[in-house]
ChimeraX commands (.cxc) that place a marker at each C-alpha (Angstrom):
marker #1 position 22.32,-7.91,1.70 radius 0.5
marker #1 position 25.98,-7.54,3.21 radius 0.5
marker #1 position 28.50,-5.73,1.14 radius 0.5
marker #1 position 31.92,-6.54,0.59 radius 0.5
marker #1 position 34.16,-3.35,1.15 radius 0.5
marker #1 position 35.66,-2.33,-2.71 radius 0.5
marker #1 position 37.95,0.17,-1.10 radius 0.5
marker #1 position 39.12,1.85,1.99 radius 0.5
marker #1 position 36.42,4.15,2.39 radius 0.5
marker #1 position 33.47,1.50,2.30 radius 0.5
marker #1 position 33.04,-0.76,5.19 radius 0.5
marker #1 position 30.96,-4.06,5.35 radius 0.5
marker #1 position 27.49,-3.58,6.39 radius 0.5
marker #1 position 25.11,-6.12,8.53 radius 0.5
marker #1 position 21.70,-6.32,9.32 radius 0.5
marker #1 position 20.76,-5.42,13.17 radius 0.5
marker #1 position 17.64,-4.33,15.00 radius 0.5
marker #1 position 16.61,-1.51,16.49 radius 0.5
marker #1 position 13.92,-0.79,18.87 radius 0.5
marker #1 position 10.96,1.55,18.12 radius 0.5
marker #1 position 9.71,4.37,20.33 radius 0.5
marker #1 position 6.01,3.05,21.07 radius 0.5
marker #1 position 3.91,4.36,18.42 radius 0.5
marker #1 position 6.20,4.89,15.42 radius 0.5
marker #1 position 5.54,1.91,14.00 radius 0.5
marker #1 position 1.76,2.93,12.67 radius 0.5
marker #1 position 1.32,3.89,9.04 radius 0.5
marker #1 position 2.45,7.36,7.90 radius 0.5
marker #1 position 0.45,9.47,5.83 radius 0.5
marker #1 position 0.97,9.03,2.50 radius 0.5
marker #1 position 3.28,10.81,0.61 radius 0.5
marker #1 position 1.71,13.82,-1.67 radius 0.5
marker #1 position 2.88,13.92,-5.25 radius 0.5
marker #1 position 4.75,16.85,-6.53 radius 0.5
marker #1 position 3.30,19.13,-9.19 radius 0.5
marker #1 position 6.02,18.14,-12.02 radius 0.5
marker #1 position 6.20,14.25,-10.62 radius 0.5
marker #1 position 8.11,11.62,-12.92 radius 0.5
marker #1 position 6.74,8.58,-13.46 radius 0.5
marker #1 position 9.82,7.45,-11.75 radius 0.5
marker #1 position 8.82,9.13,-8.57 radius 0.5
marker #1 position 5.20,8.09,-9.01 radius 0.5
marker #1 position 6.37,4.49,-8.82 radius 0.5
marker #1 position 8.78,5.47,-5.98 radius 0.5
marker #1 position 6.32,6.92,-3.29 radius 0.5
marker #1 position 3.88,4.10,-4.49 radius 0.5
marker #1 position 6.11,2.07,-3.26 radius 0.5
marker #1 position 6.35,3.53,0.05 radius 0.5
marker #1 position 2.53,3.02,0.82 radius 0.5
marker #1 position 1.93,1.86,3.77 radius 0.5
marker #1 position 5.07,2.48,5.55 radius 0.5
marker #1 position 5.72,3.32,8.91 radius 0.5
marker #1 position 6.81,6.65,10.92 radius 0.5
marker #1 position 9.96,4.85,12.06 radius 0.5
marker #1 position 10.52,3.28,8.24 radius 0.5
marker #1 position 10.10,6.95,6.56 radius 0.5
marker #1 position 12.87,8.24,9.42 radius 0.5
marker #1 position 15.12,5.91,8.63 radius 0.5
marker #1 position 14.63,6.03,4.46 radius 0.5
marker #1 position 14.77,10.21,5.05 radius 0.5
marker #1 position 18.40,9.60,6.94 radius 0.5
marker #1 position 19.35,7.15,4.37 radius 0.5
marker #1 position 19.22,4.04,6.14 radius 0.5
marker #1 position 18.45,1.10,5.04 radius 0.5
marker #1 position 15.44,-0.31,6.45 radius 0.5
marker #1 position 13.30,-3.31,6.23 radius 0.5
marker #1 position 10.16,-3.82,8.90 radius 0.5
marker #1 position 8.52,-7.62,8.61 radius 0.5
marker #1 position 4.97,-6.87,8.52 radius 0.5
marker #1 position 1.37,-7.70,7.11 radius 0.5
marker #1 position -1.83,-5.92,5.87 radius 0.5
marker #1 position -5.40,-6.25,7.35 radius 0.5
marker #1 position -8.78,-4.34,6.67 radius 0.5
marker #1 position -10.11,-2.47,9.77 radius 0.5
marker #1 position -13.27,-0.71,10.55 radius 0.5
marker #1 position -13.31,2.72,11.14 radius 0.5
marker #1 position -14.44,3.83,15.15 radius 0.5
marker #1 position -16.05,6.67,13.74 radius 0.5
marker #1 position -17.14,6.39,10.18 radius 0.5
marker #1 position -17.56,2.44,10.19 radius 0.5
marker #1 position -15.90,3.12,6.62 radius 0.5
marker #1 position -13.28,-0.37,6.12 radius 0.5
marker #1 position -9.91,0.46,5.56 radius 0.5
marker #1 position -6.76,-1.32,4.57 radius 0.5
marker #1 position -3.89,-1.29,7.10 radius 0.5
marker #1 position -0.17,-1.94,7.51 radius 0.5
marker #1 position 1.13,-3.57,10.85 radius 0.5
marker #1 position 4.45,-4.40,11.91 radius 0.5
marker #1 position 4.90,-8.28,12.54 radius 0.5
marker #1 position 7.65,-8.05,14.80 radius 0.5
marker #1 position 5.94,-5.04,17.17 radius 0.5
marker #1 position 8.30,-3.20,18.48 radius 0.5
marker #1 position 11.41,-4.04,16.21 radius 0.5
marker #1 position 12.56,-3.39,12.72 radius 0.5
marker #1 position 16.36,-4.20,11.30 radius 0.5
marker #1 position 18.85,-1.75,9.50 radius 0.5
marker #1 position 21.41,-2.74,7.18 radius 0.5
marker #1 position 24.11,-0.59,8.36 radius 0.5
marker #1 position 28.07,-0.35,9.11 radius 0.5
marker #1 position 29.52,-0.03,12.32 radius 0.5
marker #1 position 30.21,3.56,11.93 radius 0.5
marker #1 position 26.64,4.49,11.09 radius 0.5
marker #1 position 25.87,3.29,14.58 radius 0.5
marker #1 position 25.44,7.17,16.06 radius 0.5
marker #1 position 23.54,8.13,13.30 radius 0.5
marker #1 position 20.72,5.43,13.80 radius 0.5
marker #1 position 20.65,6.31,17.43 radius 0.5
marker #1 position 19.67,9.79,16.58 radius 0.5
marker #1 position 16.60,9.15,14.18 radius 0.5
marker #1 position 13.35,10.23,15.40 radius 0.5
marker #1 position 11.39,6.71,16.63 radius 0.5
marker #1 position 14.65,4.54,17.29 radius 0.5
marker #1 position 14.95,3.83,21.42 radius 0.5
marker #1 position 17.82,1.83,21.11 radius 0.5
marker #1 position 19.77,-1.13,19.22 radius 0.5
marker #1 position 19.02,-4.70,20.07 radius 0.5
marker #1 position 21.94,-6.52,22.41 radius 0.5
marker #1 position 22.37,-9.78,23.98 radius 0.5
marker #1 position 23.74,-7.91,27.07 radius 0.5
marker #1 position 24.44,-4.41,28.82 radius 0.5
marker #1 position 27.73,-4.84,28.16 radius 0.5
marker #1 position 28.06,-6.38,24.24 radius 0.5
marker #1 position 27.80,-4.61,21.08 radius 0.5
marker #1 position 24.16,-5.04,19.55 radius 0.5
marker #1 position 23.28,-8.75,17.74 radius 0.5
marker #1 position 24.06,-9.02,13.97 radius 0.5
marker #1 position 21.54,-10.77,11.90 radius 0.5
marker #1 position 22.47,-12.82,9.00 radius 0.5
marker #1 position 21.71,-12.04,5.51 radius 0.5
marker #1 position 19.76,-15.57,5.50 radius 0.5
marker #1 position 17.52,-15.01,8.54 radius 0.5
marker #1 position 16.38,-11.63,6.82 radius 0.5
marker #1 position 16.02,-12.59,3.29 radius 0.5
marker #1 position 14.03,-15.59,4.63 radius 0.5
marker #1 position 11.67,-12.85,6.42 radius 0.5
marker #1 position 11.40,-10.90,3.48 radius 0.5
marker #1 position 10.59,-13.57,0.92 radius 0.5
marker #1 position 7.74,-14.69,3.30 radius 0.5
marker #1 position 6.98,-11.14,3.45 radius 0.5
marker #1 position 6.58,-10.56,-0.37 radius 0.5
marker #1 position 4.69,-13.99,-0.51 radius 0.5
marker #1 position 2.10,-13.18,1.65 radius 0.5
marker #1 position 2.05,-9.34,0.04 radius 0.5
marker #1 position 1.24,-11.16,-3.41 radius 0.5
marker #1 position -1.35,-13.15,-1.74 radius 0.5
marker #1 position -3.17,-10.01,-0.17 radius 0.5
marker #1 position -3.07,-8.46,-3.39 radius 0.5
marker #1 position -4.48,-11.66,-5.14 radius 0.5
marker #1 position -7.49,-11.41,-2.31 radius 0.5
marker #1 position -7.79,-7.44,-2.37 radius 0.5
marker #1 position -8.72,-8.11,-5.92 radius 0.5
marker #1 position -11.40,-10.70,-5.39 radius 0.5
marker #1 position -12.83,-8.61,-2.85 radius 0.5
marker #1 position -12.88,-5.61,-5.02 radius 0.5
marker #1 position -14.05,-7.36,-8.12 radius 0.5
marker #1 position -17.21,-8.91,-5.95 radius 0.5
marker #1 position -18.18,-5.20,-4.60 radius 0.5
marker #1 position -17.97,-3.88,-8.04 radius 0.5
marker #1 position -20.04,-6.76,-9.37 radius 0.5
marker #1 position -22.75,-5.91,-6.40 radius 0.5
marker #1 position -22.39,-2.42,-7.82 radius 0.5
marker #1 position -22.49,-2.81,-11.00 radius 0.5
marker #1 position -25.57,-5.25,-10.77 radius 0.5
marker #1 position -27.36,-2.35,-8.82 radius 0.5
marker #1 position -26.70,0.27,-10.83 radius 0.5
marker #1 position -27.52,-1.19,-14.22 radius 0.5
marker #1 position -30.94,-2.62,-12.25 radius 0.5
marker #1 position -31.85,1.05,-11.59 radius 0.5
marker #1 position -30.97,1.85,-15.49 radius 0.5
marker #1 position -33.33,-0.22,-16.09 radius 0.5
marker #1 position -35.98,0.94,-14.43 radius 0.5
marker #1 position -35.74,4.28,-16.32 radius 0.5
marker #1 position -35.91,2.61,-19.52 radius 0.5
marker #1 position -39.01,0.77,-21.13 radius 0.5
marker #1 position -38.30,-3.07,-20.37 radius 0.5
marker #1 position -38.45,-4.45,-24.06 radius 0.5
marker #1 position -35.69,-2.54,-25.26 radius 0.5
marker #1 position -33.43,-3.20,-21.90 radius 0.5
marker #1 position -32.56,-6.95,-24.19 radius 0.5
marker #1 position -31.63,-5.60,-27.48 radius 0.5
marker #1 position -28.17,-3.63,-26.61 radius 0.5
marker #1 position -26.47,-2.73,-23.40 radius 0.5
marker #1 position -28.38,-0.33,-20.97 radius 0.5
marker #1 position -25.06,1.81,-20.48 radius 0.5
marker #1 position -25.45,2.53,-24.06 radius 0.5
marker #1 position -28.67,2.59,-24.29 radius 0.5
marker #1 position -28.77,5.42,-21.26 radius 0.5
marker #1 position -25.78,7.53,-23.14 radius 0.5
marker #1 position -27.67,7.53,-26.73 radius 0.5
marker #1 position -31.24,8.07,-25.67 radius 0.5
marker #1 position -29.78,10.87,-22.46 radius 0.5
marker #1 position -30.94,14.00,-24.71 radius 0.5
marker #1 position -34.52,12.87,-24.65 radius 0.5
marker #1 position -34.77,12.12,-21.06 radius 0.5
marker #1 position -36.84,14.45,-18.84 radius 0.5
marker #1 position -34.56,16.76,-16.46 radius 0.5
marker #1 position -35.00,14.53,-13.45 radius 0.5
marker #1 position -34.16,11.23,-15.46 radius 0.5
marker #1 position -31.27,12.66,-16.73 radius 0.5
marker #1 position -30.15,13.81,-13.76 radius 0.5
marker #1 position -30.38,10.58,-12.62 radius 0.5
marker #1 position -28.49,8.53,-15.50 radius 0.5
marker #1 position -25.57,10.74,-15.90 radius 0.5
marker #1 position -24.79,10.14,-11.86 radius 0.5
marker #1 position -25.12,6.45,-12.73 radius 0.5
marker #1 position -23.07,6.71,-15.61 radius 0.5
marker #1 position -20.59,8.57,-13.77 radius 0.5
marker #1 position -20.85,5.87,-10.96 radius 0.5
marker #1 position -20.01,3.22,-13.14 radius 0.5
marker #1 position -17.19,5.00,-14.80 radius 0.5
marker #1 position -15.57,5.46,-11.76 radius 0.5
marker #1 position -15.72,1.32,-10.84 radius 0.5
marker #1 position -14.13,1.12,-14.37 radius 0.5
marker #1 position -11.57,3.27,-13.28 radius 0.5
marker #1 position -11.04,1.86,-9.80 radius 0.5
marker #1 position -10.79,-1.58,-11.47 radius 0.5
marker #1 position -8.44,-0.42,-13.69 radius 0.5
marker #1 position -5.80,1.11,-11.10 radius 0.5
marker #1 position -6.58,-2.20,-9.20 radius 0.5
marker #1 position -5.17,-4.11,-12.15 radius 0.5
marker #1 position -1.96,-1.74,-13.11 radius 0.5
marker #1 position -1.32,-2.50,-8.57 radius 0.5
marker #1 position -1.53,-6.19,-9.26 radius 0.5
marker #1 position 0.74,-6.64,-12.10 radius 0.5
marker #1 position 3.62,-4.25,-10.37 radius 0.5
marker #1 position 3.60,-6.75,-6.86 radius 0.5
marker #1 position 6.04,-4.98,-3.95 radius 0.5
marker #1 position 7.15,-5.12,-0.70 radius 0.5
marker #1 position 7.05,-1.54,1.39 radius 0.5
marker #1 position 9.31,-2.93,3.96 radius 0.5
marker link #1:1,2 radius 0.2
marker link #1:2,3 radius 0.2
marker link #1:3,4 radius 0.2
marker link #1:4,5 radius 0.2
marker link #1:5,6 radius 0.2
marker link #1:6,7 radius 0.2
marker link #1:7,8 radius 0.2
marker link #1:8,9 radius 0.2
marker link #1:9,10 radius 0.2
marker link #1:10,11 radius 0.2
marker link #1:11,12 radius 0.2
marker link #1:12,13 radius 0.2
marker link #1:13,14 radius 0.2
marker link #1:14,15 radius 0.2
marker link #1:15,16 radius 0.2
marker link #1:16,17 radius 0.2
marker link #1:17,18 radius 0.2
marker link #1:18,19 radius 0.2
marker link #1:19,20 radius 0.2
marker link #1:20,21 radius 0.2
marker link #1:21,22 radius 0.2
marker link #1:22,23 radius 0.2
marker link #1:23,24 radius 0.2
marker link #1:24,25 radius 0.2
marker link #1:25,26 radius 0.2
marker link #1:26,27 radius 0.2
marker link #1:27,28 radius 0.2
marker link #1:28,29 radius 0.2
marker link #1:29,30 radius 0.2
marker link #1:30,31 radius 0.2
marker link #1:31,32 radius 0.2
marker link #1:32,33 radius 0.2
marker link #1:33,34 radius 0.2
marker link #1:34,35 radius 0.2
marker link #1:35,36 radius 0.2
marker link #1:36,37 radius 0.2
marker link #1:37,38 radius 0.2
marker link #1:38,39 radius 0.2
marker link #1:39,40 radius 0.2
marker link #1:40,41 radius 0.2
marker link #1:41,42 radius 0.2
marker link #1:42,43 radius 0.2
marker link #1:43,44 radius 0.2
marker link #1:44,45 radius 0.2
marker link #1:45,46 radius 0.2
marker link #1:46,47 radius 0.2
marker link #1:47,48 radius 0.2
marker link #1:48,49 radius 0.2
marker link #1:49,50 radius 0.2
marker link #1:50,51 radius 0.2
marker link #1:51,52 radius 0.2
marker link #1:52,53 radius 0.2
marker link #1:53,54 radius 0.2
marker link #1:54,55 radius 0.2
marker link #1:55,56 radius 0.2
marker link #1:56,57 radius 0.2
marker link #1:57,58 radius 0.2
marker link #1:58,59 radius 0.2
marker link #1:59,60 radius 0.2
marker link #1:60,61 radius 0.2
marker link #1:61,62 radius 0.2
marker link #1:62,63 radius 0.2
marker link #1:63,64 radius 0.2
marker link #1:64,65 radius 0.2
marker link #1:65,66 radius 0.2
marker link #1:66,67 radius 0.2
marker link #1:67,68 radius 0.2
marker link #1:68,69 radius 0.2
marker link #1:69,70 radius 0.2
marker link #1:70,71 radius 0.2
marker link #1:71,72 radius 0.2
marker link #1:72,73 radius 0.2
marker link #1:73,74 radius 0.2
marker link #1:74,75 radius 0.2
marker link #1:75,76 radius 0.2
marker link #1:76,77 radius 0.2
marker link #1:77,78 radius 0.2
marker link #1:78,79 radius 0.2
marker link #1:79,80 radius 0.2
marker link #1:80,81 radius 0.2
marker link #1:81,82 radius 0.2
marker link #1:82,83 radius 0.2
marker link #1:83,84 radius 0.2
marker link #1:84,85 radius 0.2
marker link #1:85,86 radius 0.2
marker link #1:86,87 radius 0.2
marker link #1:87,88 radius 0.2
marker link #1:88,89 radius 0.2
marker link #1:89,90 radius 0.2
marker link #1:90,91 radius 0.2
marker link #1:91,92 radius 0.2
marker link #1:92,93 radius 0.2
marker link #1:93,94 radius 0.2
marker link #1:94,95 radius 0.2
marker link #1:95,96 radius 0.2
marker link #1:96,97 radius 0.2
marker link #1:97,98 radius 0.2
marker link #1:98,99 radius 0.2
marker link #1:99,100 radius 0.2
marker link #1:100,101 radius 0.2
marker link #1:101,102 radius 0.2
marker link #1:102,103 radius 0.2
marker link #1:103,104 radius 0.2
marker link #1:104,105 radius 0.2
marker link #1:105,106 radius 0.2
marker link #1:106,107 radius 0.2
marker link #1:107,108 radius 0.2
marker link #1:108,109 radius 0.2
marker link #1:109,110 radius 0.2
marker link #1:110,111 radius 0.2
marker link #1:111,112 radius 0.2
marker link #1:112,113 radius 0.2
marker link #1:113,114 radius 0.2
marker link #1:114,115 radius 0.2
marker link #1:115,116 radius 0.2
marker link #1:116,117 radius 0.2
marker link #1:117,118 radius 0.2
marker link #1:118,119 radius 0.2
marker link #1:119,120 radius 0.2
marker link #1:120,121 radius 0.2
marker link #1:121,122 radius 0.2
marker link #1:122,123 radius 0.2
marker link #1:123,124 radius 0.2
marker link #1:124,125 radius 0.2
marker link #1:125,126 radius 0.2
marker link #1:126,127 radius 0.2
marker link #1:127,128 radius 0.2
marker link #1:128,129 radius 0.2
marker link #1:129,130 radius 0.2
marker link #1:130,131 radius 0.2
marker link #1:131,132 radius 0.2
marker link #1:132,133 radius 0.2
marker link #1:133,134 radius 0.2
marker link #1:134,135 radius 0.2
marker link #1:135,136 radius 0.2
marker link #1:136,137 radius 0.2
marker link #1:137,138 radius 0.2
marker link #1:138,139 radius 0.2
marker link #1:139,140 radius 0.2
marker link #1:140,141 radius 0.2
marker link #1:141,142 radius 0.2
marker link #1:142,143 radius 0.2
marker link #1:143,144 radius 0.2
marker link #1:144,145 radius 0.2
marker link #1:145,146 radius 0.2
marker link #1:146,147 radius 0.2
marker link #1:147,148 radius 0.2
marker link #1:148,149 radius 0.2
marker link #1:149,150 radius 0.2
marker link #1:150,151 radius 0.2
marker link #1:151,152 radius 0.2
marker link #1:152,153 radius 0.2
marker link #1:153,154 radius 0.2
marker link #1:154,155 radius 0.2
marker link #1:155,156 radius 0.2
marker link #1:156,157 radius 0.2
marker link #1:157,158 radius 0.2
marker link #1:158,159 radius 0.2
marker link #1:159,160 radius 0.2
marker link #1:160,161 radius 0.2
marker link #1:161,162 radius 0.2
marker link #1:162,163 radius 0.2
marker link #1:163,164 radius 0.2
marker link #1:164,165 radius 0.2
marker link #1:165,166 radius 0.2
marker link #1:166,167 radius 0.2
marker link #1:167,168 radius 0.2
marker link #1:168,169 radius 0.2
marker link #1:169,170 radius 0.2
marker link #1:170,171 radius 0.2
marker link #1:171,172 radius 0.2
marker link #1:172,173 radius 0.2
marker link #1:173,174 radius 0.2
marker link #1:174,175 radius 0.2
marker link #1:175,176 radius 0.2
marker link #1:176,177 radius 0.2
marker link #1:177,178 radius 0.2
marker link #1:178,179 radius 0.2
marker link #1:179,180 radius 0.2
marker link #1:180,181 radius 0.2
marker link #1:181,182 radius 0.2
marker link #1:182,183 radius 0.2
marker link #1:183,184 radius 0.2
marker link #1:184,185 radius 0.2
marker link #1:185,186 radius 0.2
marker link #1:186,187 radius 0.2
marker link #1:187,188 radius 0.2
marker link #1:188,189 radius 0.2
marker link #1:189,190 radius 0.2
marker link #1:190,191 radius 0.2
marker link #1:191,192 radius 0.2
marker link #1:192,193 radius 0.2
marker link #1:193,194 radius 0.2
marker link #1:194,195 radius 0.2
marker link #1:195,196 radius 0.2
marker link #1:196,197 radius 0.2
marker link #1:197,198 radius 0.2
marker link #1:198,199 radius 0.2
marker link #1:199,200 radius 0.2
marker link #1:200,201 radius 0.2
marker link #1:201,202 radius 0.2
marker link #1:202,203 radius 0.2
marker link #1:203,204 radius 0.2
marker link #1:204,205 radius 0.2
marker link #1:205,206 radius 0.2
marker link #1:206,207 radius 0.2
marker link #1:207,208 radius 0.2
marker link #1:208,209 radius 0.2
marker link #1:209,210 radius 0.2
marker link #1:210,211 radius 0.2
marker link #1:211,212 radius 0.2
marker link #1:212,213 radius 0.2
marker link #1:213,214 radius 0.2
marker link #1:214,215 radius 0.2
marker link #1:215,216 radius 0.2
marker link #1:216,217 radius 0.2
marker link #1:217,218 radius 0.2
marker link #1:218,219 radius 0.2
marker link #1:219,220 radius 0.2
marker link #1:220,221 radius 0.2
marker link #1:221,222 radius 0.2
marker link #1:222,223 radius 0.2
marker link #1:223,224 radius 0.2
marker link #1:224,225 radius 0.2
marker link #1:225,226 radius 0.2
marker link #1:226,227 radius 0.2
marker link #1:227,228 radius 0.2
marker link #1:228,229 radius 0.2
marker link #1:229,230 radius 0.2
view
């Protein structure tokens, strides 16, 4: 939040808000890891998913930057396919934690129109550390909950999944040995002595179902590392 200046060369900072150029304020496309990426890094763009044009300037000019917002899933015109989605709760406006002299160098970020001011002729509104953090508490709040719910959500598809996938195991299978152990290792011991088509067919399953254990996993590792992009 606001600084205290330590010395001479530091000067306080405050929070104030600047107005978007219409359209920055939709998701960017996600970062694309490096070839020799530290975990560090990893964690870092994670972090960053979901942010906006405007939020990526201002981070790549070293501003601080923080953009009240919330997540929803949307349907794809085209495709149909759902997708999750970032949108700014405050459209139009995001805040900067800034000093006075950094001013200029807002003004000149790609996707900033202009600072917020109570008048033509006054210097633009300073926030209070209070009013923000408030925002951004809410903010993380409702980011937990979303995660808490993308969970569910994914944990019922898999289960539909799952359920379907292990149903057309075991109609490949003769049905009094689908009791005695599980079908998934019942399909990867008895594979070699499938005809071509069957096995075919049980090693895309398998690999199916794999992947859900994957997904579920990386799911998981999200939930238990919580953040706020903004």
């Amino acid at each position: 939040m606001t600084m205290v200046a330590t010395n001479s060369n530091r000067q306080t900072t405050a929070w104030y808000a600047v107005r978007a150029v219409p359209g920055y304020q939709r998701m960017a496309t996600m970062l694309e890891p490096a070839n020799d990426e530290t975990e560090e890094e990893k964690l870092a763009r994670d972090r960053r998913k979901g942010e906006s044009i405007l939020e990526r300037n201002l981070r790549n000019g070293g501003i601080d930057v923080y953009m009240p917002s919330f997540w929803a899933i949307t349907q794809h015109q085209r495709t149909n396919k759902m997708l999750e989605r970032r949108f700014p709760l405050l459209v139009g406006y995001a805040f900067v934690n800034i000093s006075q002299r950094d001013f200029e160098r807002v003004r000149n970020i790609d996707g900033v129109m202009c600072f917020l001011r109570p008048s033509a002729d006054r210097g633009p509104i300073v926030f209070p550390d209070t009013d923000v953090g408030s925002l951004m508490f809410a903010d993380f709040q409702k980011r937990q909950q979303w995660e808490r719910e993308r969970t569910e959500r994914l944990v019922l598809s898999q289960n539909h999944r799952r359920n379907s996938l292990n149903k057309r195991l075991g109609l490949i299978f003769p049905k009094g040995r689908r009791k005695k152990i599980p079908l998934r290792m019942m399909a990867e011991a008895a594979i070699d002595d499938l005809s071509p088509a069957s096995r075919q067919q049980v090693l895309k399953i398998l690999n199916e179902l794999k992947a859900m254990d994957s997904e579920m996993e990386a799911c998981r590792a999200s939930s238990t590392a919580l953040y706020s992009v903004a």
